[in-house]
Steps between C-alpha positions, in 0.01 A plus 500: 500500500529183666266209431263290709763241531766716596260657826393160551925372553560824694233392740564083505867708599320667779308240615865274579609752678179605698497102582875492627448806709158373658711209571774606695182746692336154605846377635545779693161499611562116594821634722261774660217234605787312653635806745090602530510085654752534738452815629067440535410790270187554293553456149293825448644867559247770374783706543791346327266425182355895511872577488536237181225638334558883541907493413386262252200698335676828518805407276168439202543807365276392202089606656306259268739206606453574895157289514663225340842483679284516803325166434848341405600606837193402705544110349867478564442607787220235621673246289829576758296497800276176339852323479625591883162384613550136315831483604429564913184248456736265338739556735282450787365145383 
């Protein structure tokens, strides 16, 4: 059985890699405001993020962690379009 400590590594493990991934997603999103700028779009598309959520959702197959993975993906998701929005005002200054 492994201890406290050992869950407690396996997640600080997690965590890194969780961090790395989020970001390279923010400087992708940061490449994505920038062709939203030049070509006048809206940083919001209900259908794009419906897509993210349902391909996204569906691969859970784990019911009791649905709720949860839903709420990671509703803030990265407003964190990503919270980002483009600073990034256009910024830019527009």
């Amino acid at each position: 059985m492994e201890t406290l400590k050992g869950y407690r590594d396996r997640i600080d493990d997690i965590d890194a890699k969780i961090r790395e991934l989020f970001l390279e997603r923010m400087t992708i999103v940061d490449q994505i405001a920038k062709a939203k700028m030049e070509k006048d779009m809206q940083i919001y598309d209900s259908s794009r993020e419906d897509q993210v959520k349902k391909k996204n959702l569906n691969a859970v197959k784990q019911e009791e962690y649905k709720e949860y993975y839903s709420e990671v993906l509703e803030t990265i998701l407003k964190v990503s379009k919270d980002f483009q929005r600073a990034l256009i005002f910024r830019s527009a200054q």
